[in-house]
C-alpha positions in Angstrom: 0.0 0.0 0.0 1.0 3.5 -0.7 -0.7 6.8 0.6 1.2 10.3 0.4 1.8 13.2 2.8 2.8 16.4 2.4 5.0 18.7 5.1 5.0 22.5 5.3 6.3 23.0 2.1 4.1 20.8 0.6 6.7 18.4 -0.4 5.0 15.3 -1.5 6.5 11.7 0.5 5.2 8.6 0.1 4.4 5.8 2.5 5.6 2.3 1.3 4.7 -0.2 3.4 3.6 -4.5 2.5 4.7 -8.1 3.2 7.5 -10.2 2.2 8.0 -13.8 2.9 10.3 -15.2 5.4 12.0 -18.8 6.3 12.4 -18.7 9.8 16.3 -20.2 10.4 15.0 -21.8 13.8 12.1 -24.1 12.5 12.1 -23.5 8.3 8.3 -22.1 8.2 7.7 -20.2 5.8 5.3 -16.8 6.6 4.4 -13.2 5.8 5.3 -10.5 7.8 4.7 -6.9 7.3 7.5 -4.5 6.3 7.8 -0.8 5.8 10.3 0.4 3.6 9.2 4.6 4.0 7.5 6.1 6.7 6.8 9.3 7.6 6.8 9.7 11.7 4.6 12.7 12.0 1.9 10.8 9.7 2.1 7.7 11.5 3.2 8.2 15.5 2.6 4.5 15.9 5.7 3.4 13.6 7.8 6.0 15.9 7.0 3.7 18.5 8.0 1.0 17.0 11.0 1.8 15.7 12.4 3.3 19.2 11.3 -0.1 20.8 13.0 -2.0 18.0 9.5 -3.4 17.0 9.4 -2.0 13.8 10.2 -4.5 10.6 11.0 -7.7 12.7 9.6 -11.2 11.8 7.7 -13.1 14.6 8.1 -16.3 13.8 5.0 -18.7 15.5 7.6 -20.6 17.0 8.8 -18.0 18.9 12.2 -16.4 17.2 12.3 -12.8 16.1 14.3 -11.6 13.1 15.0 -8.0 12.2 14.4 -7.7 8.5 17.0 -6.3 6.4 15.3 -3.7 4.5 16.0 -0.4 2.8 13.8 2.2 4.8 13.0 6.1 4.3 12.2 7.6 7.2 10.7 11.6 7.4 10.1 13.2 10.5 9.3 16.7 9.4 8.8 17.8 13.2 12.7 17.4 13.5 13.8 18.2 10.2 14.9 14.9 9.5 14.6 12.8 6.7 17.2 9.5 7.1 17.5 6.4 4.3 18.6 2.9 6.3 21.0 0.9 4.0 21.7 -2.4 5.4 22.9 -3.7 1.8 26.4 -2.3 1.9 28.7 0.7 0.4 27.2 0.6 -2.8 24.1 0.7 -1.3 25.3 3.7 0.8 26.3 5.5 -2.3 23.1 5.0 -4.8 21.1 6.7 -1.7 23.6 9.6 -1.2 23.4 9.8 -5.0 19.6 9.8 -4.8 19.5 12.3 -1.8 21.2 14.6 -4.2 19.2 14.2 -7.3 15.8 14.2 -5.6 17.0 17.8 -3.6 19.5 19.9 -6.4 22.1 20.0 -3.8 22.9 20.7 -0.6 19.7 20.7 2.0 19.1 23.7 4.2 21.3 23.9 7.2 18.6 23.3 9.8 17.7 20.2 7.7 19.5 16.7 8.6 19.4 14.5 5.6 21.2 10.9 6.9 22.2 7.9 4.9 22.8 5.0 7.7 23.6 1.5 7.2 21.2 0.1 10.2 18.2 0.6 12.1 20.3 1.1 15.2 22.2 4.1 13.6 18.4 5.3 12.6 17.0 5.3 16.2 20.1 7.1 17.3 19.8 9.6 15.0 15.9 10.0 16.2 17.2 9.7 19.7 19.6 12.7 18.9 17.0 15.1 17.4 14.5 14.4 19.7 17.4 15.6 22.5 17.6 19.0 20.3 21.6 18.1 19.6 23.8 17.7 16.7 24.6 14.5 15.6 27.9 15.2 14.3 29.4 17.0 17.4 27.6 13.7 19.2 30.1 11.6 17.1 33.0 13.7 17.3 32.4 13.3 22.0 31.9 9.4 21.2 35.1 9.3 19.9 36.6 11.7 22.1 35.5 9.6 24.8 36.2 6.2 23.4 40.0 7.5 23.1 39.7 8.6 27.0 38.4 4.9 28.6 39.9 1.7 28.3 38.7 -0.1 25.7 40.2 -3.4 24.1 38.9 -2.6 20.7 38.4 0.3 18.7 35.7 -0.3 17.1 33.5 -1.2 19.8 30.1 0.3 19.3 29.2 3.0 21.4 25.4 4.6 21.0 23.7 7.7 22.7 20.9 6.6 24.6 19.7 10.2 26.1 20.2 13.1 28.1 19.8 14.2 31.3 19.5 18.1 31.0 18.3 18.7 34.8 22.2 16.6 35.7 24.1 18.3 33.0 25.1 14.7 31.4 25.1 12.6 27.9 24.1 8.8 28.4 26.1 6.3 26.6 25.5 2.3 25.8 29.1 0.9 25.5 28.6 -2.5 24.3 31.1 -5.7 24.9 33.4 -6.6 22.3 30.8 -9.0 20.6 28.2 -5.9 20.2 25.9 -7.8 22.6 25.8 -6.7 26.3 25.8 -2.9 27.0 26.9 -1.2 30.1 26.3 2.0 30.8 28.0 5.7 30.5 27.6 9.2 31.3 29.6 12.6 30.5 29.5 15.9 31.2 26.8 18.0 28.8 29.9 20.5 29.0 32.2 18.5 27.1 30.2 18.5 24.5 29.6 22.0 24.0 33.0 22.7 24.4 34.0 20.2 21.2 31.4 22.1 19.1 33.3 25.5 20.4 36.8 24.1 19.1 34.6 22.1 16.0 35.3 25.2 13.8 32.0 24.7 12.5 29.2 22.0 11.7 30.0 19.6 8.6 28.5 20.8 5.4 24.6 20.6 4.8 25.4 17.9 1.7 27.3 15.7 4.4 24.7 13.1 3.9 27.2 10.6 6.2 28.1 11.2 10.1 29.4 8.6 11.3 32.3 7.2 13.3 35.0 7.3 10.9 33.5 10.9 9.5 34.0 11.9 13.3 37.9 10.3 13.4 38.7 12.4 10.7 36.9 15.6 12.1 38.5 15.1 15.7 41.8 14.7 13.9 41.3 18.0 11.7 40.4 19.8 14.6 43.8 18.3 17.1 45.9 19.5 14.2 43.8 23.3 14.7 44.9 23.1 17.8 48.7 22.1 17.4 
């Protein structure tokens, strides 16, 4: 089924949303499940819930096991500015959305807009979680990587996701997962820290930086330690 909305500018999105087939691994039935592949979260509050619970586009299997489908998925929410495409297929994947991003808006998007290409659902609902908070995602990834290089870790890439903010204690909170990206523990830092990375930032990424990201945020801390040399 399709059905479009339109935001303030009356910019026309459309809602995809239908059922694939799915083998479940743990007892080979075969069912249908639904899956949305474009949603707009002002139109439809009920998917925002979803998604933040990790509801949305998972298999329920009658035997019991849950699989999270991996599915290309537009998401708007015009309330936040945001409009994010989920690529779970890969780089090239990555590219043919930042490609389309670009075609479908002549360039670079306003600078209070925050148009995200992201390879998983997980980088989606942090990016929601983010917004929602009223902060910037890339100065967000620049302090996870500050802090990553400030604790001891055993492996750099150990994934490291904002899970809110406590404005009335002046702190970030953190997930820090094990080294198998399974159990999380949790983190806290100083609200302070951040602002003080986007005062020695030298600026927010351009509006047509479709991709913030961890290794976008290595690169930006490492511009900015060289600034400061």
């Amino acid at each position: 089924m399709e059905r479009s909305s339109n935001d303030n500018s009356g910019a026309a999105f459309v809602k995809i949303e239908g059922e694939v087939s799915v083998t479940c691994a743990a007892c080979g039935v075969t069912q249908r499940h639904p899956l949305v592949q474009s949603v707009d979260l002002r139109e439809d509050p009920a998917a925002r819930q979803r998604l933040l619970a990790g509801e949305l586009n998972v298999a329920r299997c009658t035997c019991g096991k849950r699989t999270q489908l991996a599915a290309n998925l537009v998401v708007r929410d015009p309330d936040l500015r945001l409009l994010c495409h989920v690529c779970p297929d890969g780089e090239a994947a990555m590219q043919r959305a930042e490609a389309a991003f670009a075609e479908s808006f002549a360039g670079a998007p306003r600078a209070e807009e925050f148009h995200r290409v992201v390879p998983s659902l997980n980088a989606l609902v942090e990016k929601l979680k983010i917004a929602d908070a009223g902060l910037h995602d890339w100065a967000i990834e620049m302090t996870k990587v500050v802090l990553l290089a400030s604790i001891a870790v055993d492996d750099d890439d150990r994934v490291m996701l904002f899970a809110g903010l406590d404005r009335e204690r002046g702190v970030l909170r953190w997930l820090l997962f094990d080294a198998r990206a399974e159990t999380p523990a949790e983190l806290s830092s100083p609200l302070e820290g951040y602002h003080r990375l986007i005062a020695s930032a030298g600026g927010p990424p351009p509006p047509d930086q479709r991709r913030i990201d961890r290794a976008w945020a290595i690169d930006a801390v490492r511009q900015m330690m060289n600034r400061g040399n």
